[in-house]
C-alpha positions in Angstrom: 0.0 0.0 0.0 1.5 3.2 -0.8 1.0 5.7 1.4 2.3 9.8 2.3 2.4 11.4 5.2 3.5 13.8 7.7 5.6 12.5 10.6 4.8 15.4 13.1 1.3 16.0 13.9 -0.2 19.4 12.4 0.4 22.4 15.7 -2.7 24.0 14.5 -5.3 21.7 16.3 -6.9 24.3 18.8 -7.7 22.9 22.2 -11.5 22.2 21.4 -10.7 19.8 18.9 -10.6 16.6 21.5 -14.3 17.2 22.8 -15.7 17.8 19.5 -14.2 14.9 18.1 -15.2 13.0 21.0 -18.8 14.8 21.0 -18.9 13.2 17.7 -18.4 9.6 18.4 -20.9 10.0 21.7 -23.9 11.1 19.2 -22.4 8.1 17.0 -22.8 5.6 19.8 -26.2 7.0 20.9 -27.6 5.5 17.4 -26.8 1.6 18.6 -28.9 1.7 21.9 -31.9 5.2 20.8 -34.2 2.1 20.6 -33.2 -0.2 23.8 -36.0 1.3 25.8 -38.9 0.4 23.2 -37.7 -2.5 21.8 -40.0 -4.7 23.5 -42.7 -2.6 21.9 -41.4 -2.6 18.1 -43.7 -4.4 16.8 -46.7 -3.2 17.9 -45.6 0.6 16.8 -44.6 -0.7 13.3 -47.7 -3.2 13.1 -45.6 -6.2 12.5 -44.3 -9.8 13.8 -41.4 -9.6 16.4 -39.3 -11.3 14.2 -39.1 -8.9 11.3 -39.0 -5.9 13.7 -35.7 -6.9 14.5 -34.4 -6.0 11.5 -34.7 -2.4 12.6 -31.5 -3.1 15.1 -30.0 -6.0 12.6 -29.6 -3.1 10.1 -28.0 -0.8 11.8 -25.3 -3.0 13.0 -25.0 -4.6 9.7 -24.3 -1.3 7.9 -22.1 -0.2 10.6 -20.0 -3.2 10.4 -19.5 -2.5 6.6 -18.9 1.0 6.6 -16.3 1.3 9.5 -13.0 -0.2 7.6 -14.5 1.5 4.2 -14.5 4.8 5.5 -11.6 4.4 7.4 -9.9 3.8 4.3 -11.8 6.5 2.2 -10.5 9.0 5.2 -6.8 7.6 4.7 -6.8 8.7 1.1 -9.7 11.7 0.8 -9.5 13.1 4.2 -10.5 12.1 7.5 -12.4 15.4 8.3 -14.2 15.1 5.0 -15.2 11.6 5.6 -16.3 12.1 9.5 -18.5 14.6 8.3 -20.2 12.8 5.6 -20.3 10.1 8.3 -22.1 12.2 10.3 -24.8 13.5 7.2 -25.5 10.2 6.2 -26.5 9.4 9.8 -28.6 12.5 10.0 -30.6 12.0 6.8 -31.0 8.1 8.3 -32.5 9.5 11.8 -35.0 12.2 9.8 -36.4 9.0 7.6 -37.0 7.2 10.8 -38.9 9.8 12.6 -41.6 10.4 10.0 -42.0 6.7 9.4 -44.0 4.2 11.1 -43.8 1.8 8.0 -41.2 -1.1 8.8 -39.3 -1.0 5.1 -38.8 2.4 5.2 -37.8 2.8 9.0 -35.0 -0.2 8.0 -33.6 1.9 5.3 -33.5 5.1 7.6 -31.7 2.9 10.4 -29.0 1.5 8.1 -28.2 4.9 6.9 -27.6 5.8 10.9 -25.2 2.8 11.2 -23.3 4.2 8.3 -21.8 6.9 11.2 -20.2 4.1 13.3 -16.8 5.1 10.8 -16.1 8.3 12.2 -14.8 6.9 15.5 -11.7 5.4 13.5 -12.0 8.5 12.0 -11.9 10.8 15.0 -8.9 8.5 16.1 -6.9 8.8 12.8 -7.7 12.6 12.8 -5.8 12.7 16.6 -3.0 11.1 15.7 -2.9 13.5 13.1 -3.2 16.7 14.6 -2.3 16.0 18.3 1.3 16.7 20.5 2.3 13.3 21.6 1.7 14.2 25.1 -2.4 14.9 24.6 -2.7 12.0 22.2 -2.3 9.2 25.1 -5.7 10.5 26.9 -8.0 12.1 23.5 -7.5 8.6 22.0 -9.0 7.1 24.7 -11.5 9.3 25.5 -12.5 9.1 21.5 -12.5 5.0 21.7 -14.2 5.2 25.1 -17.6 7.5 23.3 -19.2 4.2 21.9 -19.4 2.8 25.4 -20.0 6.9 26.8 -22.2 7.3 24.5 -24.4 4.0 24.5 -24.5 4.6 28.4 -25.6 7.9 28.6 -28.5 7.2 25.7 -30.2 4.6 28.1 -32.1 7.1 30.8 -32.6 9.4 28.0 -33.9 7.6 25.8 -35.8 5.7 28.1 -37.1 9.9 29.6 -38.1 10.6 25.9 -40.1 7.2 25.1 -42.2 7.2 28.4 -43.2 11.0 27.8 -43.0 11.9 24.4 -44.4 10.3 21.1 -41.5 8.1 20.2 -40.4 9.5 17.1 -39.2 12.3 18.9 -36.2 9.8 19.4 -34.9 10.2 16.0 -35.6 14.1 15.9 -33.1 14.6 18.9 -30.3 12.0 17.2 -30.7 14.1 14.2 -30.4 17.2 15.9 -27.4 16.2 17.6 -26.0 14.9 14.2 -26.1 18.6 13.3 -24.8 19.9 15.9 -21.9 17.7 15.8 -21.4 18.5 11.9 -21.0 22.3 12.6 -19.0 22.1 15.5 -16.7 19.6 13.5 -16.8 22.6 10.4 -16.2 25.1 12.9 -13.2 23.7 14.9 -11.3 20.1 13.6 -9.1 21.5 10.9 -8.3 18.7 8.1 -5.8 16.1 8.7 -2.8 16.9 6.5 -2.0 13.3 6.0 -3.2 11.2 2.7 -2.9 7.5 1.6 -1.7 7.4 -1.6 -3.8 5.1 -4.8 -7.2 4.4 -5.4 -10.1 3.0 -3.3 -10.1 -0.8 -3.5 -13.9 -0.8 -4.9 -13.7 -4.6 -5.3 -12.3 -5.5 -2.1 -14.9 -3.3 -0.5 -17.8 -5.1 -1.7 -16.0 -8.7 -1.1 -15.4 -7.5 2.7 -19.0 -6.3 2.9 -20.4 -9.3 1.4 -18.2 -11.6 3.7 -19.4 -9.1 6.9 -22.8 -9.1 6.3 -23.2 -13.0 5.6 -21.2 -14.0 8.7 -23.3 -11.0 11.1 -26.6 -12.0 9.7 -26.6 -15.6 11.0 -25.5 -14.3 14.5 -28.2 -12.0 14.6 -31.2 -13.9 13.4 -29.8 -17.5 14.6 -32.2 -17.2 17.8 -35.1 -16.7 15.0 -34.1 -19.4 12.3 -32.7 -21.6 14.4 -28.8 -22.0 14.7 -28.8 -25.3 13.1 -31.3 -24.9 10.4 -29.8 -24.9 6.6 -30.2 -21.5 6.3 -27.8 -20.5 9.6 -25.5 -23.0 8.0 -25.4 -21.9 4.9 -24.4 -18.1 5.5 -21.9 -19.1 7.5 -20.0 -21.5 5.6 -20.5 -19.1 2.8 -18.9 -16.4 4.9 -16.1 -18.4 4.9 -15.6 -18.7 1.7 -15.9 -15.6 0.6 -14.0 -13.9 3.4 -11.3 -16.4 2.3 -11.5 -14.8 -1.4 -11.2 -11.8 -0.6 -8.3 -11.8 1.4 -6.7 -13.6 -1.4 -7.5 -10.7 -3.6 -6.0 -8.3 -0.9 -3.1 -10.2 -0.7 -2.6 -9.4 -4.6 -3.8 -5.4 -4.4 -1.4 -3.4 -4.7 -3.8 -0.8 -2.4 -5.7 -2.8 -0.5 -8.5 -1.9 1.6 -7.2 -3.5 4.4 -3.6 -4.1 4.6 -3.5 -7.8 5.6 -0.1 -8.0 5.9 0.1 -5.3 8.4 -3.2 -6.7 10.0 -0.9 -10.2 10.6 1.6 -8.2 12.5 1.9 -10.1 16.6 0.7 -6.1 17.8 -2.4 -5.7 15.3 -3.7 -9.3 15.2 -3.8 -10.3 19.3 -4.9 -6.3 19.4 -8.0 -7.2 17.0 -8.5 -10.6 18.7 -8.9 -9.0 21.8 -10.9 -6.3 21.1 -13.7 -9.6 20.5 -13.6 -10.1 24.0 -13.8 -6.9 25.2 -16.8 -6.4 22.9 -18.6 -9.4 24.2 -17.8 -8.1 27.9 -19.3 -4.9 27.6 -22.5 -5.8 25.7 -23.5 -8.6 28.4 -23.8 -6.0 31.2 -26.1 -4.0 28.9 -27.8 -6.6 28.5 -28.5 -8.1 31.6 -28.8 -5.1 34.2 -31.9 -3.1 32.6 -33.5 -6.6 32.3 -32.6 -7.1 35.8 -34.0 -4.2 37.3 -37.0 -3.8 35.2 -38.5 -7.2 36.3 -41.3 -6.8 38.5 -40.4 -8.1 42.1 -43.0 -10.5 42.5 -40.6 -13.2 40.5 -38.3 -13.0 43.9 -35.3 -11.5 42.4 -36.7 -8.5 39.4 -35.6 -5.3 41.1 -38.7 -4.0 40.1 -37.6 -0.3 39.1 -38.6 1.7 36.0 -37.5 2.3 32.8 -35.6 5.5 33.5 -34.6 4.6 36.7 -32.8 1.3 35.2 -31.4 3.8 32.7 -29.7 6.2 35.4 -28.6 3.0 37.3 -26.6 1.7 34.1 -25.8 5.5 33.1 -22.2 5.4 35.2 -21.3 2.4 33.3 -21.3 5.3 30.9 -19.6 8.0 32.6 -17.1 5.9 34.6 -15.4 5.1 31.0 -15.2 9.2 30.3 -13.6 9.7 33.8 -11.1 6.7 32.8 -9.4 8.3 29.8 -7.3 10.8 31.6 -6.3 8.1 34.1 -5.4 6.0 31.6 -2.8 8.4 30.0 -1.0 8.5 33.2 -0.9 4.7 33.7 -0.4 3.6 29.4 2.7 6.7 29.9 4.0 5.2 32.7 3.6 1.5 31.7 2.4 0.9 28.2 -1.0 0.0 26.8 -0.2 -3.2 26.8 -0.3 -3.4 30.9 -2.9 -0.4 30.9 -5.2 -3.0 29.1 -4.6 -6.6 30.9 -5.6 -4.3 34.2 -8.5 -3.2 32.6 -9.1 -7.1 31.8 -8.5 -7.3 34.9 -10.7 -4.7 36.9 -13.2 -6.6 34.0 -13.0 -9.8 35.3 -13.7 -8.5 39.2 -16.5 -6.7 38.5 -18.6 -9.9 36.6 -16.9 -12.0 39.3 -18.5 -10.2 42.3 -21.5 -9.2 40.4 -22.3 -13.0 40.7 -22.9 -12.0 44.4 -24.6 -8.3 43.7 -27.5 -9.0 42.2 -30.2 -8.7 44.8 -30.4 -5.1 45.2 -30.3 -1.4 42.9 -27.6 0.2 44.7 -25.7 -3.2 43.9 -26.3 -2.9 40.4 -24.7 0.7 39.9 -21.8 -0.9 41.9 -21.3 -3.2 39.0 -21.5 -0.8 36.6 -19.4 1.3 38.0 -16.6 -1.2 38.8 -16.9 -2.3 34.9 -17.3 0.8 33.5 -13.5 1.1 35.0 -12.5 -1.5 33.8 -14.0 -1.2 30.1 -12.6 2.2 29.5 -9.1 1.4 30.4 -9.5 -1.8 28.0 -10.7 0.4 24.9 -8.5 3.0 25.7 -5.8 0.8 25.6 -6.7 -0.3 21.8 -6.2 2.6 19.2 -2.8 3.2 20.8 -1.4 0.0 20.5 -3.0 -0.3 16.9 -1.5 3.5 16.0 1.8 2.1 17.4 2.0 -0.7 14.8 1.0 0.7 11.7 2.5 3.9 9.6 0.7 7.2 10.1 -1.7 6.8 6.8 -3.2 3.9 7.5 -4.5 5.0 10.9 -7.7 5.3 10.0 -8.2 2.1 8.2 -6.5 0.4 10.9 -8.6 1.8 14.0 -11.7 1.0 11.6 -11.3 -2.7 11.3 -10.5 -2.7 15.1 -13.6 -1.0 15.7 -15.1 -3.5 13.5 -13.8 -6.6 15.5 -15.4 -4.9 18.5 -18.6 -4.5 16.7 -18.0 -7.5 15.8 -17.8 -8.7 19.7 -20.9 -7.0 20.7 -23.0 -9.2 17.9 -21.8 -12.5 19.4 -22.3 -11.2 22.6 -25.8 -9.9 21.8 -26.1 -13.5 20.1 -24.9 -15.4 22.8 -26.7 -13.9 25.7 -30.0 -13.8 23.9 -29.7 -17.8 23.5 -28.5 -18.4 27.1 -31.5 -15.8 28.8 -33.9 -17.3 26.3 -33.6 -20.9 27.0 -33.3 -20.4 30.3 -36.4 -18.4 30.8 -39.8 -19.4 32.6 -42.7 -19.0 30.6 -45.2 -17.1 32.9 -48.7 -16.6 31.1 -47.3 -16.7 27.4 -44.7 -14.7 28.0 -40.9 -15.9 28.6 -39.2 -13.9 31.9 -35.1 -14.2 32.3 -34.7 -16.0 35.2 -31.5 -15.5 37.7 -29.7 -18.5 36.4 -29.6 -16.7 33.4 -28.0 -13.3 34.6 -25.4 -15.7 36.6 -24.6 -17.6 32.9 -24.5 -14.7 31.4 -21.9 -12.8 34.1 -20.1 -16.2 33.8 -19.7 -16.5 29.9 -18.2 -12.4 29.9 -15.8 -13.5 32.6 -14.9 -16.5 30.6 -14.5 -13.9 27.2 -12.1 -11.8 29.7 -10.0 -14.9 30.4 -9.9 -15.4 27.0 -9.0 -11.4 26.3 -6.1 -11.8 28.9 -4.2 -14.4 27.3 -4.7 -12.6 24.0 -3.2 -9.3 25.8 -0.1 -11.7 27.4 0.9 -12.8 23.4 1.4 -8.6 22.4 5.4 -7.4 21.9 6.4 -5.6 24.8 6.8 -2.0 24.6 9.9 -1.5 22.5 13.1 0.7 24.8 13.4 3.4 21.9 9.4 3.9 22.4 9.5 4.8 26.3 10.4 8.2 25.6 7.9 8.8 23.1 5.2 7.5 25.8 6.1 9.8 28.9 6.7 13.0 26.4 5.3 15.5 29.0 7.0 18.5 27.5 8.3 19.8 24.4 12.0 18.2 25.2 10.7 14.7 25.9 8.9 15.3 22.5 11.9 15.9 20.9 14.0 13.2 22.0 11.5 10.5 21.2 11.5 12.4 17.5 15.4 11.8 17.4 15.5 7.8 18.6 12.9 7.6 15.6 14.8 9.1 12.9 17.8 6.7 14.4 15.6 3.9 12.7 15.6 5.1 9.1 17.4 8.1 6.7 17.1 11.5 7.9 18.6 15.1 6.1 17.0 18.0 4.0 15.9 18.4 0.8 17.8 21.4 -1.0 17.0 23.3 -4.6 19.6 24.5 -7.1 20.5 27.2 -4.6 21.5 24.8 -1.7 18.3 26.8 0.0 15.4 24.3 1.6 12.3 22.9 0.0 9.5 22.9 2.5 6.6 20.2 1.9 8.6 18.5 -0.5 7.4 14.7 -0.5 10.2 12.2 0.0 9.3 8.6 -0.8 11.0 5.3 0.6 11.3 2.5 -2.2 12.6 -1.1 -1.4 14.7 -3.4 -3.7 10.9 -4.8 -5.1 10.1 -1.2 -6.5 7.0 -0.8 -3.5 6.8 2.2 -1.4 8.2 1.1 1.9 8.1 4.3 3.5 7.3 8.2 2.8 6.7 11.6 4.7 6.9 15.8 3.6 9.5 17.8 4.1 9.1 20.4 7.4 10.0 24.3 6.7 14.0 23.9 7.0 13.9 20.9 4.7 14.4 18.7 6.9 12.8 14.9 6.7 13.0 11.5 8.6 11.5 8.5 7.2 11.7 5.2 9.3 13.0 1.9 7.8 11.2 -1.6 7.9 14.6 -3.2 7.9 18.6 -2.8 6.6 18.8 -3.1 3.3 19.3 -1.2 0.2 16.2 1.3 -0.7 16.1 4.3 -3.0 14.8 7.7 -2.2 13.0 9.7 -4.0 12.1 13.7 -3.6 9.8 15.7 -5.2 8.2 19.0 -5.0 6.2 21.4 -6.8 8.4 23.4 -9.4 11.5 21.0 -8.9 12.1 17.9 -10.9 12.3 14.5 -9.0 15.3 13.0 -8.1 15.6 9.2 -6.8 18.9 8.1 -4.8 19.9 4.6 -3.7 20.1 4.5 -0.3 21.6 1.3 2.2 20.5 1.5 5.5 23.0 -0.4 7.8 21.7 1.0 11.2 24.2 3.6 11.2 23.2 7.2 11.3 24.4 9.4 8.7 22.1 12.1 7.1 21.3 11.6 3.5 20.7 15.0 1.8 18.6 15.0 -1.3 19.6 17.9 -3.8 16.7 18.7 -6.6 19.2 20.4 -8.6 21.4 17.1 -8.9 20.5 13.5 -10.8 20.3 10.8 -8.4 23.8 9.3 -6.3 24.1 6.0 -4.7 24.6 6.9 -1.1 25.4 4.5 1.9 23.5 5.3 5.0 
């Protein structure tokens, strides 16, 4: 994948652009639980069966699973701003279709255009890594990765305020007007990231990955309804299979793939990805089990018998305990790494399902749980975009964090799958209606502790945080900053790019080619002239300059893992040089 950009994040992010961005992925996550408080009631409002009003969540997840690593990518190589804003349109036209609708076919196609919005999270992550100092990108990543779980936590009492006082349309209305407001604060304050992929957008691989998504998600979703081992459940799977098998051989062969499998099968990405599953699946059983728990009458001996928005503000700090986390977990991923910051959030995980076991018999017990989770979730997804962003170049951020989101998303369905199974066979049928029973919350705690276990060995298999790197992750000042800068450049060519009159080129793009003729490497010049591009490995590589009103010059390079500046001179033909 070729790829150019800037090695330095852009200075002229102002300090507003962190909550914006962040805004924008809470009003994101607000679209996967607006309906959690009248789900039950679905298909009376849309005068249908239960089983097809289901497709009014199973849409939005589909599309969302689809559209994250596709605009990811389309923000790499068009711009991330650009994209997080269309992200953010699309969803707004999708929540004004649903809230003059009471018609089920049209209220699916307005809630797949709202799951269309779940890329600008990657986005907002790519656009920080972008723009940030690298001591305020530790903390703004994670609060941005921690706004699905903020914002699904926050929507619950809200949601649940709107639909018992208001008609419930007025639930789309309010996500659209949000949507707004987060398109013009997003106009008003996040500057465009400076950084572009280079190449054109893998249309082929796209529709392979989202025909491979949306036939593995669609069994998971509506196994409970078809039966999981009917022909049809079957079928999709196995052909999931094969077709997500096709298509990565067809990425394998692009020479810009959508997603970069070969830097997806790196140890940092690939345990990363795999244990973002289980932290997916660990967060969606609490949502799932603790409003059910509360809501149930107390007449069954152990429904907490509370209401709708009560259960709401009870599972709100599940919410708000993940927002609190971020800047707590810039101190501890600085000190320690992310790799540590998220096996103790695995951790902290695993203690809250364990005692919630043992806290089920009382309200105050069950914002306890969610509290003590909510602790533990945030550090977890804080911990992920920064040891993706630590394992792939600069310009493929956004595709990168956006098929991590996806295997999150991806979590959440099996979860959502799962737990649906386990509470409905488990359940006592009480006049023609089936009520959760205990045994099933306990399963249920008891199959995210065993995902956790699962999400801790994952965590134990990541590389260690590399020596050079420690710098880079306690820069607290401008010096610190500095230094980690130098320790890079020691890990590839460094030097200026000059004109005919020995005087700087500023912005000029310097490209990194390796002995195969693909781009191994590439940034722009700063001001002074000055460049650094990093190395995969030693070996012989040819650099290449360019810049607007110069011609190009290309010079063999051998990097031996000495340093020794390599000057690039756009008045001179190219010169073998030994670095």
């Amino acid at each position: 994948m070729t790829h150019t950009s800037t090695d330095q994040p852009g200075r002229r992010a102002g300090g507003a652009v962190v909550p914006v961005l962040a805004f924008a992925g809470i009003v994101v996550a607000v679209m996967q639980t607006l309906l959690v408080p009248v789900i039950k009631d679905l298909p009376q409002l849309l005068d249908t069966a239960p089983s097809d009003a289901t497709w009014v969540l199973t849409s939005t997840l589909l599309s969302g699973a689809v559209a994250t690593p596709i605009m990811g990518r389309l923000g790499d190589l068009y711009g991330k701003r650009r994209m997080l804003i269309l992200s953010l349109a699309v969803m707004v036209a999708g929540a004004l279709v649903s809230a003059v609708t009471s018609d089920l076919l049209v209220m699916i196609v307005g809630r797949t255009l709202q799951g269309f919005a779940m890329g600008a999270i990657p986005l907002g992550i790519g656009l920080m890594r972008d723009m940030l100092p690298r001591e305020k990108l530790g903390s703004a990543m994670a609060l941005m990765s921690s706004s699905i779980g903020v914002g699904g936590g926050l929507a619950l009492p809200a949601a649940a305020l709107i639909a018992q006082h208001a008609d419930w349309h007025a639930l789309f209305y309010g996500a659209a007007g949000l949507g707004v407001l987060a398109i013009v604060l997003t106009l008003l304050v996040v500057p465009e990231s400076p950084a572009r992929a280079q190449g054109s957008f893998d249309l082929p691989g796209a529709i392979g990955l989202s025909a491979g998504l949306v036939l593995f998600l669609l069994p998971i979703t509506k196994g409970s309804d078809w039966g999981w081992s009917s022909g049809m459940t079957l079928g999709l799977f196995a052909a999931s299979v094969v077709v997500l098998l096709l298509w990565g051989l067809m990425e394998l062969r692009v020479k810009a793939p959508l997603v970069d499998l070969r830097t997806s099968a790196r140890p940092a990405v690939l345990f990363t990805n795999l244990a973002s599953i289980m932290v997916g699946v660990s967060f969606y059983v609490v949502s799932l089990v603790l409003p059910q728990l509360l809501q149930l009458p107390t007449s069954t001996g152990y429904g907490l018998g509370q209401s709708m928005v009560t259960a709401g503000l009870l599972v709100a700090p599940l919410g708000l305990t993940m927002m609190v986390t971020a800047p707590v977990y810039a101190r501890l991923s600085a000190k320690y790494g992310p790799k540590v910051t998220l096996i103790l959030g695995l951790l902290i995980i695993a203690i809250g399902y364990g005692a919630g076991l043992g806290l089920m018999s009382a309200a105050w017990q069950s914002l306890v749980i969610a509290v003590v989770l909510g602790a533990g979730i945030g550090l977890a997804y804080s911990s992920l975009p920064a040891l993706i962003v630590g394992a792939v170049p600069a310009s493929e951020t956004g595709a990168a964090n956006g098929l991590n989101t996806l295997m999150r998303s991806i979590g959440t369905s099996v979860s959502s799958a799962v737990i649906g199974m386990v509470l409905a066979n488990t359940a006592n049928d009480v006049g023609g209606v089936a009520v959760p029973t205990m045994h099933g919350f306990r399963v249920s705690f008891l199959i995210a502790t065993g995902a956790v276990a699962v999400g801790l060995l994952l965590a134990l298999f990541l590389p260690g945080r590399a020596p050079a790197a420690a710098p880079r992750l306690r820069a607290s000042s401008e010096e610190d900053a500095n230094l980690a800068r130098a320790e890079e450049v020691l890990r590839g060519f460094r030097g200026r790019v000059l004109d005919a009159t020995g005087a700087p080129v500023a912005h000029a793009k310097v490209t990194l080619i390796d002995r195969r003729g693909r781009q191994a490497g590439a940034t722009l010049s700063e001001a002074d002239g000055s460049y650094a591009v990093t190395v995969p490995a030693r070996g012989a590589y040819v650099l290449a300059a360019k810049a607007t009103g110069h011609g190009p010059l290309a010079s063999a390079a051998t990097h031996t893992g000495d340093e020794r500046p390599v000057d690039l001179d756009l008045a001179l033909p190219g010169e073998t040089v030994t670095a």
